[in-house]
C-alpha positions in Angstrom: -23.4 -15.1 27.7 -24.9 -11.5 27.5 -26.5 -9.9 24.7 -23.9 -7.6 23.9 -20.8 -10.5 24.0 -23.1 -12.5 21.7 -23.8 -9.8 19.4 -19.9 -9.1 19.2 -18.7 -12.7 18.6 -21.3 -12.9 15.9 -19.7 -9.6 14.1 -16.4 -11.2 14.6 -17.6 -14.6 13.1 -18.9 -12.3 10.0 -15.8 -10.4 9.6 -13.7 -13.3 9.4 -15.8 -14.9 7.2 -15.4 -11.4 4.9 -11.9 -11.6 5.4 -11.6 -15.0 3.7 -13.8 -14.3 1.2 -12.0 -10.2 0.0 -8.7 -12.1 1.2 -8.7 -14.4 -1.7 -11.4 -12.7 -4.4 -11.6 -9.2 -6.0 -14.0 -7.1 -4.5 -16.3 -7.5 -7.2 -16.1 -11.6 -7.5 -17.2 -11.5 -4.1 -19.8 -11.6 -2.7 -22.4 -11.8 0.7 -23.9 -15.3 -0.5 -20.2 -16.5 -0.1 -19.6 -14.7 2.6 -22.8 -16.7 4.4 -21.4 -19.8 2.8 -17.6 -19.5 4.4 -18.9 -18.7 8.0 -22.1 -20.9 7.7 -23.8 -17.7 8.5 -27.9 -16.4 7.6 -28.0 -13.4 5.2 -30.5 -12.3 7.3 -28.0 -12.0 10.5 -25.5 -10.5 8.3 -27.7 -7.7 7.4 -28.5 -7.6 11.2 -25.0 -6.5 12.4 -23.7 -4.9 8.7 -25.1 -2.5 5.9 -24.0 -4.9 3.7 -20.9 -6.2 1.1 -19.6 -2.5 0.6 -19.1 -2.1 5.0 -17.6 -5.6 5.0 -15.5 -4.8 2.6 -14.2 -1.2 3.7 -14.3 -3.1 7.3 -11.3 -5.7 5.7 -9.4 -3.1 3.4 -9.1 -0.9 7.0 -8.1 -4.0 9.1 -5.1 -4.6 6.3 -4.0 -1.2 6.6 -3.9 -1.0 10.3 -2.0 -4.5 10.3 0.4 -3.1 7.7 1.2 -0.1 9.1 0.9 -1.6 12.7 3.8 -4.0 11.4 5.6 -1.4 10.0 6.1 0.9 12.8 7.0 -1.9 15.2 9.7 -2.2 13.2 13.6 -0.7 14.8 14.1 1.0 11.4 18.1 2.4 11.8 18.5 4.2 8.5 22.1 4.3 7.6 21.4 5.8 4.0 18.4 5.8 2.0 18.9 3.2 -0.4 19.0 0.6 2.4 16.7 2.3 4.4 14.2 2.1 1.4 14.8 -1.4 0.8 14.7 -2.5 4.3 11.1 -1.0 4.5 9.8 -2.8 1.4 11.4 -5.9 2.3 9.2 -6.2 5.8 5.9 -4.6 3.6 7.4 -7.8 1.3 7.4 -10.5 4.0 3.8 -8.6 5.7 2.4 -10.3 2.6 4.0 -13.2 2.5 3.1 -14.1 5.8 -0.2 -12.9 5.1 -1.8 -13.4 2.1 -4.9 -12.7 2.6 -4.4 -9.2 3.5 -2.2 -9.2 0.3 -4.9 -9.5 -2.2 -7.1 -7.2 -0.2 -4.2 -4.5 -0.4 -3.5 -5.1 -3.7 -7.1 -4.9 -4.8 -7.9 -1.9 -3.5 -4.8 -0.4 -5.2 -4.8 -1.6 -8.4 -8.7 -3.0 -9.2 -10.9 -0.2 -6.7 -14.6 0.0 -7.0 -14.5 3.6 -8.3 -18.1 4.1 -6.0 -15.7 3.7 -3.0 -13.1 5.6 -4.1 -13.1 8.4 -1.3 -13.6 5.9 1.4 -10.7 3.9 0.3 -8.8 7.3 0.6 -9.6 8.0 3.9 -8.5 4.1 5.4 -5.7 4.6 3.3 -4.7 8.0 4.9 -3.0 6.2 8.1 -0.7 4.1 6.2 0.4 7.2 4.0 1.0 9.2 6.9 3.3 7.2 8.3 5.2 6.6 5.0 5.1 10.1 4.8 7.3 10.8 7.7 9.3 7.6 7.1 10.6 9.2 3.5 11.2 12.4 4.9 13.6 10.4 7.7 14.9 9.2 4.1 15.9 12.5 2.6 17.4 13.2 5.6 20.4 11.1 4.3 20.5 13.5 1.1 21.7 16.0 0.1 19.0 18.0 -1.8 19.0 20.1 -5.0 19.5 23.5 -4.7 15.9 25.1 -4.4 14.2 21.9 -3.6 12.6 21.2 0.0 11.8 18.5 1.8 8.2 19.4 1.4 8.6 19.8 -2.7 10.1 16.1 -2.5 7.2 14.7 -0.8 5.1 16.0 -2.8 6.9 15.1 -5.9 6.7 11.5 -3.8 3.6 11.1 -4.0 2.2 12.3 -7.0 4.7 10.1 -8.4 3.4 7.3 -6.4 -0.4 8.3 -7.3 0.6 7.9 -11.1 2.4 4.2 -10.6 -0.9 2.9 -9.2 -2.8 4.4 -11.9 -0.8 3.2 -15.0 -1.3 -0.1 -13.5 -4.7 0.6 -12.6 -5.3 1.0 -16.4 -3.5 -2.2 -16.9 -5.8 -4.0 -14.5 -8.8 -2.6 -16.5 -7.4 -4.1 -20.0 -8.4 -7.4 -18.8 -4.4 -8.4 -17.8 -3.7 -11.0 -15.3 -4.3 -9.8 -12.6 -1.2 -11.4 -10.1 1.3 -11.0 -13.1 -0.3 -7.3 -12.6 1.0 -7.4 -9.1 4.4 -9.1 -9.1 4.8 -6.6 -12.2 3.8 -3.9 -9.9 6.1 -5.0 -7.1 8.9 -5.6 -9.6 9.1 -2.3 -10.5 8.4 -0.1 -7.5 11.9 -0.7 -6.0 13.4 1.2 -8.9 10.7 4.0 -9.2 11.2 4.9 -5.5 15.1 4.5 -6.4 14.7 6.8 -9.0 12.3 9.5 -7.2 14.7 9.8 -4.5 17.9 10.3 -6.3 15.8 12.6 -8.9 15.6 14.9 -6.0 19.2 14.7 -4.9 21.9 17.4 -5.7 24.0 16.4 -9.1 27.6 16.1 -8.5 29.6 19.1 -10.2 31.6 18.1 -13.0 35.1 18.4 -13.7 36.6 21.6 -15.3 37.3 21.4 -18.8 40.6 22.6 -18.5 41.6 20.4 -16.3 40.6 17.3 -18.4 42.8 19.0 -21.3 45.9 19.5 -19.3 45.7 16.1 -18.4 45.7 14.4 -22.1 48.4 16.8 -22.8 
């Protein structure tokens, strides 16, 4: 085997081993000691290949949002309205984590529990997945009619700081010492009726009756 095919099976053995260990610990439980445990790896041919826990880590949180959003757009999304086309999209990011759990508590992590000193980082491996959301609720308010004044482009942006301030109030919970999965099906529980509520916050009100004609139909 040459060097080089050696050297990249050895990565891969680590970043398994990473996998398994952010997969099913908070990034600060973890740690590279397990991480040499799991794979029956040296520290010292860890620190070889890999700066060390903070790259493993970023190295797991980007291979669950490339999977995600991977398994997203393979997806034949037909959106018929937005409601369904909004609960069809969290029922496959649902089932995504269902089917793999590891990624799940890696996701979930870096939402609600992030290591502040990696907060731009996680920004930036985050940026694919929002990107494509992005587009995905603008496909959505195509099946609205918007308020008068309001643009697609305001109700993005409305989106997502919305979205930004979700993840925080539960990032505050997170730091009150609360349980952390009851955090997360808390979390989930909720975010089908926040993203229910954003979009038809943006939608135009229906006009009400005249007065008069109410009246003339007691009398």
């Amino acid at each position: 085997m040459k060097k080089q095919e050696k050297t990249q099976k050895t990565k891969e053995r680590i970043i398994a081993a990473a996998l398994k260990e952010f997969g099913s610990k908070s990034y600060y439980r973890a740690s590279v000691n397990s991480i040499c445990e799991v794979g029956k790896i040296s520290k010292g041919l860890i620190y070889h290949n890999f700066k060390g826990k903070d790259e493993l880590y970023l190295l797991c949180v980007k291979a669950c949002y490339d999977e995600l959003t991977a398994t997203l757009k393979a997806q034949p999304f037909e959106i018929k309205s937005a409601k369904d086309g909004l609960q069809n999209f969290l029922m496959i990011r649902q089932k995504f984590f269902q089917d793999n759990p590891q990624y799940a508590n890696i996701f979930f992590n870096a939402v609600l529990q992030p290591p502040k000193h990696l907060t731009h980082e996680l920004a930036q491996l985050r940026s694919g997945f929002d990107e494509y959301f992005s587009k995905y609720y603008l496909d959505l308010l195509d099946c609205l009619t918007l308020r008068d004044g309001i643009t697609k482009e305001m109700a993005l942006e409305y989106f997502l700081g919305v979205s930004e301030m979700f993840n925080r109030y539960f990032q505050k919970k997170s730091e009150q010492n609360g349980d952390y999965r009851e955090l997360i099906n808390d979390h989930e529980g909720r975010l089908s009726a926040i993203f229910d509520i954003i979009l038809y916050g943006v939608a135009k009100e229906p006009k009400e009756k005249n007065p008069k004609d109410k009246k003339l139909k007691s009398e």
